[in-house]
Rosetta silent file (secondary structure, phi, psi, omega in degrees, C-alpha in Angstrom):
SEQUENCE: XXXXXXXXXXXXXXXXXXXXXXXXXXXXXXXXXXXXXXXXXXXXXXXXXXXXXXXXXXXXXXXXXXXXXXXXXXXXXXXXXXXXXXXXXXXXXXXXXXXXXXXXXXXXXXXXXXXXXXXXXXXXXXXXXXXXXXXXXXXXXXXXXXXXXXXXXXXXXXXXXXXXXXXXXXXXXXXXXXXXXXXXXXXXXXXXXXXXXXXXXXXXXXXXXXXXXXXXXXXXXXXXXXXXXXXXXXXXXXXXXXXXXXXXXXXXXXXXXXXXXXXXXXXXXXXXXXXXXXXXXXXXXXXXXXXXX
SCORE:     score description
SCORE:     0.000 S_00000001
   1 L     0.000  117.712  163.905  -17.716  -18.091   40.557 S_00000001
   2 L   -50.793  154.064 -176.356  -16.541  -21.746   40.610 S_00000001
   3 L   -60.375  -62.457 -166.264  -14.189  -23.413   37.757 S_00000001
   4 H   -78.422    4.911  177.313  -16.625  -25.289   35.994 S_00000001
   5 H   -94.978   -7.578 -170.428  -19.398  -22.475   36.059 S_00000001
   6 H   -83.508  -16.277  176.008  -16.331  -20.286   34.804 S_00000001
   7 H   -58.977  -58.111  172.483  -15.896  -22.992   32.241 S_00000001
   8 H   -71.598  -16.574  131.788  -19.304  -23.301   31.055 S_00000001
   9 H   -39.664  -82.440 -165.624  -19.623  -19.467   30.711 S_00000001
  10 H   -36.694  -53.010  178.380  -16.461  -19.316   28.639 S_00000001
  11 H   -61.809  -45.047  154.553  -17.746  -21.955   26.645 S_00000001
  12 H   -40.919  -49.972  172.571  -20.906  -20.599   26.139 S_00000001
  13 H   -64.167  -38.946 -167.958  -19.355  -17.327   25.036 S_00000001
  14 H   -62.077  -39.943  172.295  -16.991  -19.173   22.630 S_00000001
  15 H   -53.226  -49.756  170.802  -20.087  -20.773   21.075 S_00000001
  16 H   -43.585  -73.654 -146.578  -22.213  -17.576   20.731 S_00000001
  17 H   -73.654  -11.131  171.015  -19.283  -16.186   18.423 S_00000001
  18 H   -86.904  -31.686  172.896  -19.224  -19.094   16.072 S_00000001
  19 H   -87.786    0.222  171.671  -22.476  -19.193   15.403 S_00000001
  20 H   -77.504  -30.026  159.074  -23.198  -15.831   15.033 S_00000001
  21 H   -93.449   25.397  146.992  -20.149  -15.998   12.229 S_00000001
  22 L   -89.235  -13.163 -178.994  -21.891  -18.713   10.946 S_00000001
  23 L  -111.974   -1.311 -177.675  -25.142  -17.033   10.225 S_00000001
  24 L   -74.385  158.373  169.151  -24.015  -13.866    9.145 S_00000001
  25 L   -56.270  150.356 -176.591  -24.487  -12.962    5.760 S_00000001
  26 L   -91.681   97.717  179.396  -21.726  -13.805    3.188 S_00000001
  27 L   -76.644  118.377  160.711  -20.589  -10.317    1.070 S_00000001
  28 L   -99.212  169.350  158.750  -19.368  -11.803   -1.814 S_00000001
  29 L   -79.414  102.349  162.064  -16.391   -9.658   -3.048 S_00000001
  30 L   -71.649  139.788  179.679  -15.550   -8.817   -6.582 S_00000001
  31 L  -119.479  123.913 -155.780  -12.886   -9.918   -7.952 S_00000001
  32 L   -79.571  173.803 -159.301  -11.119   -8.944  -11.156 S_00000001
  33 L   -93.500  157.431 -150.398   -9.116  -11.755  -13.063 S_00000001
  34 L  -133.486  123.327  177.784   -5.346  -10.625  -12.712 S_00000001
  35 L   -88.865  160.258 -172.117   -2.975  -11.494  -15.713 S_00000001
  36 L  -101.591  171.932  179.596    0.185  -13.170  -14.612 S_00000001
  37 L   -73.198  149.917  174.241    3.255  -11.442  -14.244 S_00000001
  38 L  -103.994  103.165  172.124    6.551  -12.792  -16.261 S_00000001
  39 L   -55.984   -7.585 -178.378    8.752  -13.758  -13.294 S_00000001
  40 L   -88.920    2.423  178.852   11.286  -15.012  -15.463 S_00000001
  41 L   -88.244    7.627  164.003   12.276  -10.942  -15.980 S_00000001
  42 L   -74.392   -6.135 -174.243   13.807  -10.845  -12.314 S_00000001
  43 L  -101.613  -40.244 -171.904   16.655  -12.764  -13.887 S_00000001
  44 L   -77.474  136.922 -177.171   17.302  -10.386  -16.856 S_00000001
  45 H   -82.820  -29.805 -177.473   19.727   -7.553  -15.923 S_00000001
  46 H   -92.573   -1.499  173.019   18.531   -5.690  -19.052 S_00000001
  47 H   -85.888  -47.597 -162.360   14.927   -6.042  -18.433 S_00000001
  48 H   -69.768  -52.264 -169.119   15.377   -4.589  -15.080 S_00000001
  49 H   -50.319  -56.979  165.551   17.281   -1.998  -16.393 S_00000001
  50 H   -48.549  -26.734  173.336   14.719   -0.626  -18.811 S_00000001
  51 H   -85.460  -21.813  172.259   12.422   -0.527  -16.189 S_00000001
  52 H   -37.050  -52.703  165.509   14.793    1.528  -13.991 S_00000001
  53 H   -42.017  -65.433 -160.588   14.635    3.940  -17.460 S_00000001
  54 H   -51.266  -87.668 -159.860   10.514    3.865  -17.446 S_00000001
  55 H    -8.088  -76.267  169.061   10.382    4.346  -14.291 S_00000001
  56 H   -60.675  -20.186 -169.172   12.293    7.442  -13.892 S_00000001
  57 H   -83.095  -42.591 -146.024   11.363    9.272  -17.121 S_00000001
  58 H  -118.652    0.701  170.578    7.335    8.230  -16.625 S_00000001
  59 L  -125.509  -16.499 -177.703    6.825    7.622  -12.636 S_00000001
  60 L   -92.293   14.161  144.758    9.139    9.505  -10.585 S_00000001
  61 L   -85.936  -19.458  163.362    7.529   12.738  -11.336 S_00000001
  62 L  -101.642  -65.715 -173.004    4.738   12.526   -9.480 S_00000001
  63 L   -51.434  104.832  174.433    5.602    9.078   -7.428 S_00000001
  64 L   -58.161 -170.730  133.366    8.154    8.922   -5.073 S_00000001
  65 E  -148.470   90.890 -178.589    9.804    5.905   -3.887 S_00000001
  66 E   -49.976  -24.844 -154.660   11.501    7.358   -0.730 S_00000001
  67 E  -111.220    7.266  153.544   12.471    3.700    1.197 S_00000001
  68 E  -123.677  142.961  160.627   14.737    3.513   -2.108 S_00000001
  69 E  -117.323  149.263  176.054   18.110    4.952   -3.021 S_00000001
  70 H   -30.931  -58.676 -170.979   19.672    5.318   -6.558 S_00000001
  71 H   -49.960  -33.589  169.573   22.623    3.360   -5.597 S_00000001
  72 H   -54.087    8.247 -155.190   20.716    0.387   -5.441 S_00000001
  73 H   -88.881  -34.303 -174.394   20.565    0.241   -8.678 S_00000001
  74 H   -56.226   -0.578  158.120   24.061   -1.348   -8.895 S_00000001
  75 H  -141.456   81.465  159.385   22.631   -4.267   -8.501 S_00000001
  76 H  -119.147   10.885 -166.962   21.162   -4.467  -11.376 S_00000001
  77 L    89.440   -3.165  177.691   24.396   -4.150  -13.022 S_00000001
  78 L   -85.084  156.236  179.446   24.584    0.006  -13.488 S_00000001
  79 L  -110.826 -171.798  179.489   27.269    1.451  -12.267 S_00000001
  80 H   -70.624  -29.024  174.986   27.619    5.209  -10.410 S_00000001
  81 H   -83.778  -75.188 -165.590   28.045    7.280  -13.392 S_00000001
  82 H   -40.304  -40.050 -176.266   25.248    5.512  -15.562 S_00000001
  83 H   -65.776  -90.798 -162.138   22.837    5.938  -12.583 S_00000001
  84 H   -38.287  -56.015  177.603   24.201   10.136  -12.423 S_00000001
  85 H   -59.496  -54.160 -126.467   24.391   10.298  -16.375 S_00000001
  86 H  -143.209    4.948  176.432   21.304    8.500  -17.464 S_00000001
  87 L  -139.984   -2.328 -163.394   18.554    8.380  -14.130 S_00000001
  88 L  -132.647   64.296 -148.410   19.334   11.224  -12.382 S_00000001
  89 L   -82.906  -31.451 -171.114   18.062   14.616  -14.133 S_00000001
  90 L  -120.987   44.868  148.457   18.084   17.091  -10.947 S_00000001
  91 L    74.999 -152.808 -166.041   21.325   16.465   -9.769 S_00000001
  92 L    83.198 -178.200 -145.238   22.400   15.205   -6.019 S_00000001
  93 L   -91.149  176.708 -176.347   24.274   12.394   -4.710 S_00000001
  94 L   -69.247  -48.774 -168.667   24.427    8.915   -6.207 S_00000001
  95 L   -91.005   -4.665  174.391   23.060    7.672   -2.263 S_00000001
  96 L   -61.892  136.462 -166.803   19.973    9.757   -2.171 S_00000001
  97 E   -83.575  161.136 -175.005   16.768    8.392   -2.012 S_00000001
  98 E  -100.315   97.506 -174.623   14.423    8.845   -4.892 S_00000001
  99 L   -69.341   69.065 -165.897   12.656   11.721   -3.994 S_00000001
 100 L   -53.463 -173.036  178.146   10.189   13.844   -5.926 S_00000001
 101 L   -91.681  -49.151 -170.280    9.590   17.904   -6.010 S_00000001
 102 L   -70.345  122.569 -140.521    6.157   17.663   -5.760 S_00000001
 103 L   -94.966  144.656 -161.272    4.874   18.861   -2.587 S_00000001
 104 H   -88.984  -24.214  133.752    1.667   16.780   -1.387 S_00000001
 105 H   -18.696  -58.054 -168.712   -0.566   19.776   -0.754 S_00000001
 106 H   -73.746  -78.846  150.611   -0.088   20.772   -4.504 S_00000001
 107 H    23.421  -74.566 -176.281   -0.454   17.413   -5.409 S_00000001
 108 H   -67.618  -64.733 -162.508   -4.418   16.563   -3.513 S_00000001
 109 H   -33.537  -34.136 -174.000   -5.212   20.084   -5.175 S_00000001
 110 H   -96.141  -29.259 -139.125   -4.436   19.032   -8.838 S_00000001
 111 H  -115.519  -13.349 -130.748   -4.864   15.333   -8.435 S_00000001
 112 L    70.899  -38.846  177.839   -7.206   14.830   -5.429 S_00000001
 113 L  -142.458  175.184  179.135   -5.505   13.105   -3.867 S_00000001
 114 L  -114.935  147.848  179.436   -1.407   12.768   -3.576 S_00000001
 115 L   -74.006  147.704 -167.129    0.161    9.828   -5.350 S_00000001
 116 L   -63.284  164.186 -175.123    1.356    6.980   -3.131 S_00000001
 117 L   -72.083  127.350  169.245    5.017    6.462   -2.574 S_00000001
 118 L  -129.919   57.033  160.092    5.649    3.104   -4.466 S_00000001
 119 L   -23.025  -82.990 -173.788    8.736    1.849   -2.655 S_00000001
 120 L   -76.895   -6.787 -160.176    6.607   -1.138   -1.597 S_00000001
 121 H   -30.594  -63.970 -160.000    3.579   -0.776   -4.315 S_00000001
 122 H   -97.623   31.406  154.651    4.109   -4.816   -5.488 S_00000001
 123 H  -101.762  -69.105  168.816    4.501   -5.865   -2.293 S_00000001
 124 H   -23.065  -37.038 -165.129    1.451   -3.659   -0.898 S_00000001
 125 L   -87.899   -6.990  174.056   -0.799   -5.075   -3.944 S_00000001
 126 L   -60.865  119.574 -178.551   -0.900   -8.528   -2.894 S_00000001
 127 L  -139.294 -146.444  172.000   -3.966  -10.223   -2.819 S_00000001
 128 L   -85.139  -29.263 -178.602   -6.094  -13.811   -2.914 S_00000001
 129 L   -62.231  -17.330 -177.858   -6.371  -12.549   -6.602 S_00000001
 130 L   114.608  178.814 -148.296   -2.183  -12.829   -6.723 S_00000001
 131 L   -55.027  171.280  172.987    0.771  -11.132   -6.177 S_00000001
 132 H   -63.187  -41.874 -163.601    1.068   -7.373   -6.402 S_00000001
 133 H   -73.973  -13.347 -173.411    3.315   -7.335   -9.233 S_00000001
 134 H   -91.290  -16.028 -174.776    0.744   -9.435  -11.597 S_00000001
 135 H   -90.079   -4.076  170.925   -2.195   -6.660  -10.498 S_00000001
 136 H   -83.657  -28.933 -158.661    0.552   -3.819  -11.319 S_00000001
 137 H   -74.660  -46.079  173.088    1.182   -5.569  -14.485 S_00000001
 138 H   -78.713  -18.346  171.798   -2.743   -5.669  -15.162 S_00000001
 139 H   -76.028  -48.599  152.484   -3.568   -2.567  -14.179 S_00000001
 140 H   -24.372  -79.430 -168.474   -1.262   -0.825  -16.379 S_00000001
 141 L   -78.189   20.966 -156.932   -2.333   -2.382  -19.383 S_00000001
 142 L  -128.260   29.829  179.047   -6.568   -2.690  -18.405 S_00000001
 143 E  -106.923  140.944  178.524   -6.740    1.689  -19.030 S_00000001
 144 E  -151.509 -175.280 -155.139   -9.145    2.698  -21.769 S_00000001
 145 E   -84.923  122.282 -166.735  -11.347    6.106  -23.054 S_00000001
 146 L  -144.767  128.744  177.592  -13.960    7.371  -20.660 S_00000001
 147 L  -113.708    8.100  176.563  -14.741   10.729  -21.555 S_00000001
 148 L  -111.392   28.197  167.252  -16.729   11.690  -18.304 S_00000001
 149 L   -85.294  165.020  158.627  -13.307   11.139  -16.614 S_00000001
 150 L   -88.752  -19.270 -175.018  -11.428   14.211  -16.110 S_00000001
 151 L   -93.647  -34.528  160.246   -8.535   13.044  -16.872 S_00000001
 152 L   108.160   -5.391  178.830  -10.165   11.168  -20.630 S_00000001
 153 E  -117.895  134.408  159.763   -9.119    7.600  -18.954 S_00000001
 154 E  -107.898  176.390  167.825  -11.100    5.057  -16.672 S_00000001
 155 E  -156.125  137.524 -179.460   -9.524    1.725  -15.873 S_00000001
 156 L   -27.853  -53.245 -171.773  -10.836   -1.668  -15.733 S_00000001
 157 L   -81.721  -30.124  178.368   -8.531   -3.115  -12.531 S_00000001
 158 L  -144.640   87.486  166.861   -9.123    0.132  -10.589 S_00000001
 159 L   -28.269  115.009  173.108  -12.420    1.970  -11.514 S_00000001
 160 L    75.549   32.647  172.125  -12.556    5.837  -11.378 S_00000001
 161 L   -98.625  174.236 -175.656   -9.060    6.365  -10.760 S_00000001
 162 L   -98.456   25.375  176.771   -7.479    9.303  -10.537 S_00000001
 163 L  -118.725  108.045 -131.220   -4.206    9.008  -12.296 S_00000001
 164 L   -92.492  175.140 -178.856   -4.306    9.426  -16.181 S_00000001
 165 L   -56.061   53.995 -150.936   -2.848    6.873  -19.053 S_00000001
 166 L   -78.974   35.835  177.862    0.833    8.343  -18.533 S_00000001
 167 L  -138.886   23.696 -151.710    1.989    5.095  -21.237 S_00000001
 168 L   -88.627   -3.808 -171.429   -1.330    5.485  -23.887 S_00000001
 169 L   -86.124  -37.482  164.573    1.058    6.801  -27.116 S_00000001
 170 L   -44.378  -59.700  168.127    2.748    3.614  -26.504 S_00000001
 171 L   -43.548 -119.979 -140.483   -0.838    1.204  -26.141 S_00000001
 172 L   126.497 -171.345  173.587   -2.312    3.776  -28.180 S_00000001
 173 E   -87.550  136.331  178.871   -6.238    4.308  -27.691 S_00000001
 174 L  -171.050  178.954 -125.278   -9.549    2.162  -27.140 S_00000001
 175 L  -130.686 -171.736  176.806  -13.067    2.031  -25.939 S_00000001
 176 E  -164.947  133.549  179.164  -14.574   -0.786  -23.460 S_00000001
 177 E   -92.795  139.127 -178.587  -17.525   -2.732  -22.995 S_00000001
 178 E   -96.221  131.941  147.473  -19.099   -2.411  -19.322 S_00000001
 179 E  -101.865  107.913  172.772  -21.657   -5.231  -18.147 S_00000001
 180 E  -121.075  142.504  178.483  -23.078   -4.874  -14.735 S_00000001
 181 E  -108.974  173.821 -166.155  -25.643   -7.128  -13.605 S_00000001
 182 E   166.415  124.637  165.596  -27.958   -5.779  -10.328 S_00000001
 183 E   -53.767  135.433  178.015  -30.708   -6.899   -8.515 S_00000001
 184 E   -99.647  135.273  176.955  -34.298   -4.628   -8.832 S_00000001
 185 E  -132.386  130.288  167.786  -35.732   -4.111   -5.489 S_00000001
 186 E   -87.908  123.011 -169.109  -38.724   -3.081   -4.847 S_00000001
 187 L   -15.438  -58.496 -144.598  -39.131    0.382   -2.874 S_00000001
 188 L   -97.587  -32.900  176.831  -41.831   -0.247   -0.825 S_00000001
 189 L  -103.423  -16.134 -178.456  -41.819   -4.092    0.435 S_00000001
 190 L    55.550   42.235  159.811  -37.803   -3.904   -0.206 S_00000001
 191 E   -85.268  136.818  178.138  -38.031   -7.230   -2.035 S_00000001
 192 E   -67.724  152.863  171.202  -35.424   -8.131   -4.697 S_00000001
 193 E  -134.823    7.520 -169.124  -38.279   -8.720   -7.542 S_00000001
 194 E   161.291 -179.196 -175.823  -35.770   -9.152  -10.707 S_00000001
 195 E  -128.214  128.385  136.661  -32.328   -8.571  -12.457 S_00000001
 196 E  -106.830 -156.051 -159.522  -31.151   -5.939  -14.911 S_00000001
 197 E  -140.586  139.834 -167.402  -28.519   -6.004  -17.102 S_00000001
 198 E  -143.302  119.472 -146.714  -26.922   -2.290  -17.796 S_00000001
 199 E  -137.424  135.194 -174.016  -24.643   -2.673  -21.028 S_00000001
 200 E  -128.084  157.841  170.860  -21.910    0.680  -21.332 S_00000001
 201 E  -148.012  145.368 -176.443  -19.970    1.058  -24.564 S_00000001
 202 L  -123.839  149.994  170.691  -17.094    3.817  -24.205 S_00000001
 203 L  -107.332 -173.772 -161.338  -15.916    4.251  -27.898 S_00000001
 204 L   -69.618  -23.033 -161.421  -12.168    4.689  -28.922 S_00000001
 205 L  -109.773    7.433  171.027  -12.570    8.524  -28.222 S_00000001
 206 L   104.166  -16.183  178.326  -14.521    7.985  -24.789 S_00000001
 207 L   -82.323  131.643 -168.320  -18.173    8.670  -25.487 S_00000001
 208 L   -73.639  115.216  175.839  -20.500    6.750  -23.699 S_00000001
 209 E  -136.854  159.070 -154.025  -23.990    5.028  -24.922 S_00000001
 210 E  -143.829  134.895  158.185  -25.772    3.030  -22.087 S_00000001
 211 E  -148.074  162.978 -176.386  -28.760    0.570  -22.358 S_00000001
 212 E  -142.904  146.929  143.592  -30.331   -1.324  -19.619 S_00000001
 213 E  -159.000 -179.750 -164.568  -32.348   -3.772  -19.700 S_00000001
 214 E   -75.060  144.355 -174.902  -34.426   -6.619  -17.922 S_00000001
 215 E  -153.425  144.859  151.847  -33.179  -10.359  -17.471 S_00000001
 216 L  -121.443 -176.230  171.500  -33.933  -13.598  -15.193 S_00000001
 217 L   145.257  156.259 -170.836  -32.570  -16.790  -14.496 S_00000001
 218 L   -76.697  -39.532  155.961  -31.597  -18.555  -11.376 S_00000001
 219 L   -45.877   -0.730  153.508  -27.437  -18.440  -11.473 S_00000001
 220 L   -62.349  161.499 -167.800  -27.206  -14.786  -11.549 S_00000001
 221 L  -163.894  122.035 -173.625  -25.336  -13.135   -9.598 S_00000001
 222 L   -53.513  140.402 -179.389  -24.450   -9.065   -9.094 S_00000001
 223 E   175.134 -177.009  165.296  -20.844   -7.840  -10.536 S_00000001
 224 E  -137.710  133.244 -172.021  -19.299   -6.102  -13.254 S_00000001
 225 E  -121.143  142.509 -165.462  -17.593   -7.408  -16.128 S_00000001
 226 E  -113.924  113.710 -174.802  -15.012   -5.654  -18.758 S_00000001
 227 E  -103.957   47.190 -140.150  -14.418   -6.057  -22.078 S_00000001
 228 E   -60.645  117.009 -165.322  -11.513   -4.170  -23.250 S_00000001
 229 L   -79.073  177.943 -171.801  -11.025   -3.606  -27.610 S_00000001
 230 L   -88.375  142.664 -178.365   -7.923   -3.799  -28.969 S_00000001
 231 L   -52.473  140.744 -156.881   -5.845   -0.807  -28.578 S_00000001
 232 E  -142.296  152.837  172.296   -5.454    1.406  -31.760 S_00000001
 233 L    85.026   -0.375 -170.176   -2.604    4.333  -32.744 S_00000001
 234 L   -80.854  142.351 -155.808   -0.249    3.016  -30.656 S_00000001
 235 L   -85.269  -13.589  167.930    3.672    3.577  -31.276 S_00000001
 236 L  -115.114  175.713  165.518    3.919   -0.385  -30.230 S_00000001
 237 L   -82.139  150.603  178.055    2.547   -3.545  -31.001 S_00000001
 238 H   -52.746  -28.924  174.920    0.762   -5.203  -28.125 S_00000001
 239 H   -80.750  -30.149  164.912    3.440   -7.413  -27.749 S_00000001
 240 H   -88.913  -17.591  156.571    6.059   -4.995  -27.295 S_00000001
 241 H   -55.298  -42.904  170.668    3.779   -2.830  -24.763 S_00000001
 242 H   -62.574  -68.206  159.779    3.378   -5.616  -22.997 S_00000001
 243 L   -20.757  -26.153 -169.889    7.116   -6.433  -22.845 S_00000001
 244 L  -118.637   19.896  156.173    8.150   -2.968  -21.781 S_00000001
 245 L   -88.386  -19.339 -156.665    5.261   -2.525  -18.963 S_00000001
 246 H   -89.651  -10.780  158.385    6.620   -6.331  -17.811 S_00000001
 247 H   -72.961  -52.328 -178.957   10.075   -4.323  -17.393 S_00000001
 248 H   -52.959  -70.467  179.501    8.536   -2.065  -15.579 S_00000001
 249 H   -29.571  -44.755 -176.475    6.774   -4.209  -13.205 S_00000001
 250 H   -64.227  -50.588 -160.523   10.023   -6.424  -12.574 S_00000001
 251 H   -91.797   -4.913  159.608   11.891   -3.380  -11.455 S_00000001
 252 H   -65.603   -5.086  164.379    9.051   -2.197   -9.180 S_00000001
 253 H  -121.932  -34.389  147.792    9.226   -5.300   -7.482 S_00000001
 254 H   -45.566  -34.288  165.663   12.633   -5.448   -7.323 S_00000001
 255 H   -42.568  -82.520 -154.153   12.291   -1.970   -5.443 S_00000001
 256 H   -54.036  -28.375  175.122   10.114   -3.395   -2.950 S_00000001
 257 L  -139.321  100.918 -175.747   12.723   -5.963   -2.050 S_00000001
 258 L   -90.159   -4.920  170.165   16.047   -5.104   -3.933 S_00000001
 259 L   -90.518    2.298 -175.193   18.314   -8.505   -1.636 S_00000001
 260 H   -31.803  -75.598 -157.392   15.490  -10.846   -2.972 S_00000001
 261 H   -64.490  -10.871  144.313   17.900  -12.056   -5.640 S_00000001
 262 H   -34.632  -49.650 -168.825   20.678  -12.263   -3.076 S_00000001
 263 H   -94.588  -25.319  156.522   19.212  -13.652   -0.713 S_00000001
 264 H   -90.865    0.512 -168.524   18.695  -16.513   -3.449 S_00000001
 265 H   -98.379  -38.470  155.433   21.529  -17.043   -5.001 S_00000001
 266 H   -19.074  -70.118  165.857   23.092  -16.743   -1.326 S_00000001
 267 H   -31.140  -63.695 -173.073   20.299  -19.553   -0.396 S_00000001
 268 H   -48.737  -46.727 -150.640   21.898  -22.282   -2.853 S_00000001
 269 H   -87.377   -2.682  172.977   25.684  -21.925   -1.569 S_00000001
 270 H   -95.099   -9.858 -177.369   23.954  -22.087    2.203 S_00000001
 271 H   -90.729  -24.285 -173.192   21.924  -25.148    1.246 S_00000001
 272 H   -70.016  -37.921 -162.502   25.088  -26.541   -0.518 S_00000001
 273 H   -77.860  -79.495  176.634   27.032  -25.636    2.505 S_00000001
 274 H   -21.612  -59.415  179.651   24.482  -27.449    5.015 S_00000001
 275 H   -57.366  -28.029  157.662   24.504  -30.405    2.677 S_00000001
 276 H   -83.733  -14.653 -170.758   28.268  -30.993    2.862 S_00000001
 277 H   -81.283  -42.456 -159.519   28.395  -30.104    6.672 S_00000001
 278 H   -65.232  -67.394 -179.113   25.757  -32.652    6.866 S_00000001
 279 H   -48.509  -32.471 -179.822   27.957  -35.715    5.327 S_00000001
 280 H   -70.622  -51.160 -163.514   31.212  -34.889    6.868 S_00000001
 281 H   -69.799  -40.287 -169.533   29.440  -34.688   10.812 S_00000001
 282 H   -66.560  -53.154 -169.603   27.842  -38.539    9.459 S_00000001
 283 H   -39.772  -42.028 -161.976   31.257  -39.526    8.630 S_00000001
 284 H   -66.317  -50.465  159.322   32.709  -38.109   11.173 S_00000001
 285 H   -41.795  -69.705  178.437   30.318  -40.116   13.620 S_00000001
 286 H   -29.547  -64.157  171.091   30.694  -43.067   11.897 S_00000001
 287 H   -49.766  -21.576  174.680   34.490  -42.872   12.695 S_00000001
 288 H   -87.314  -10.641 -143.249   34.127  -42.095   16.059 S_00000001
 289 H   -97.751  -39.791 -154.021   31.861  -44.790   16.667 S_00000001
 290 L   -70.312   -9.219  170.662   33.047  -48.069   14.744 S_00000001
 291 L   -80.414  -70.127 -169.192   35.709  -48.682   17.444 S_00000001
 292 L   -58.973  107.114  179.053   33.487  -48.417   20.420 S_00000001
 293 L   -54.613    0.000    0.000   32.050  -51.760   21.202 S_00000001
């Protein structure tokens, strides 16, 4: 085969594949709205620190986070005895990574499945919806009363999961309204022919009433939408739940990268550095220079 018939092949092939991803159908994706995270708690040493508490008392019994050790913690300001006295309930070293008991066989058996490690969790969670740490932040705080769960919790940001409300006597308890819209197709010609509308109400204690019914208009479009009530019984106010899951979240993303803040404050005195390096080498030219004719 000659160059230009190998050309005109190639090219031919390259052509095929764009228009074939031009004509494919388009999936849209749902996407749920993401609250943001408050990034200014990566600065506070005592907001990290409380989540270092939550953490250990209300996630490290099932979760691991293996790709960290305790010791890391110093810099967050703890020293080695607060990390042994006040994080560290089943003894071991100071340098050990934070390991659970719970063996992942027992684990699928009670749980279904065994819970991920979440070293990396708000790194891992990143998506076009935003960062990991604002969908850990929303997920937390999006769980309400489903009583055909097994567990007595569903949750908005991750439907059907299998990991129960381990924060609700802070929140306290509430219901949620479900809206899903969905195309009617008919069986036999497999034509869309309509829309319904399928309206769920979970009440504060989880029981379920359902209605469906028929709707047009041209702008629909299939999803699900969440309405969450306000949380009731709870030992906090919303604003202090939120504050202490927004602890959490900060030091779960400090986990996944515990030199971030290092590596920035590090950043200034190297940009600082550059910036004086820079002016001395003009000077320095300049000086060698202004003699030579």
């Amino acid at each position: 085969m000659n160059t230009s018939a190998l050309i005109r092949r190639r090219f031919g092939l390259v052509a095929t594949v764009i228009a074939c991803a031009l004509s494919a159908p388009v999936v849209a994706s749902e996407s749920v709205h993401l609250d943001k995270f408050p990034t200014e708690k990566m600065q506070s040493m005592p907001a990290l620190q409380d989540g270092a508490r939550t953490f250990v008392n209300y996630c490290l019994n099932c979760h691991s986070a293996s790709m960290m050790r305790y010791n890391r913690m110093k810099d967050i300001g703890l020293t080695d005895e607060q990390i042994t006295d006040s994080l560290m309930f089943t003894g071991g070293r100071v340098g050990d990574l934070m390991t659970v008991a719970l063996r992942p066989a027992d684990a699928k058996a009670w749980f279904g499945a065994a819970p991920p490690d979440l070293s990396v969790e708000a790194r891992a969670r990143s998506s076009e919806s935003g960062t990991g740490a604002d969908w850990i932040y929303t997920y937390l705080r999006s769980y309400y009363r489903d009583g055909s769960r097994e567990t007595g919790w569903n949750n908005a940001v991750f439907p059907n999961v299998g990991m129960p409300n381990i924060l609700w006597q802070w929140q306290g308890m509430r219901g949620a309204t479900e809206e899903r819209i969905a195309p009617v197709t008919d069986e036999e010609t497999g034509k869309q022919t309509g829309w319904t509308k399928t309206v769920i109400n979970y009440d504060i204690h989880g029981n379920k009433t359902e209605k469906v019914e028929k709707i047009e208009g041209d702008d629909l479009h299939e999803g699900t939408h969440f309405q969450l009530d306000k949380p009731e019984g709870g030992t906090m106010t919303q604003a202090e739940f939120d504050d202490k899951v927004g602890n959490l979240v900060a030091f779960m993303k400090f986990m996944s990268d515990p030199s971030a803040s290092t590596r920035s404050r590090l950043g200034i005195w190297v940009l600082l550095f550059i910036g004086v390096f820079i002016g001395c080498a003009w000077w320095l030219n300049r000086e060698f220079w202004k003699d030579v004719k």
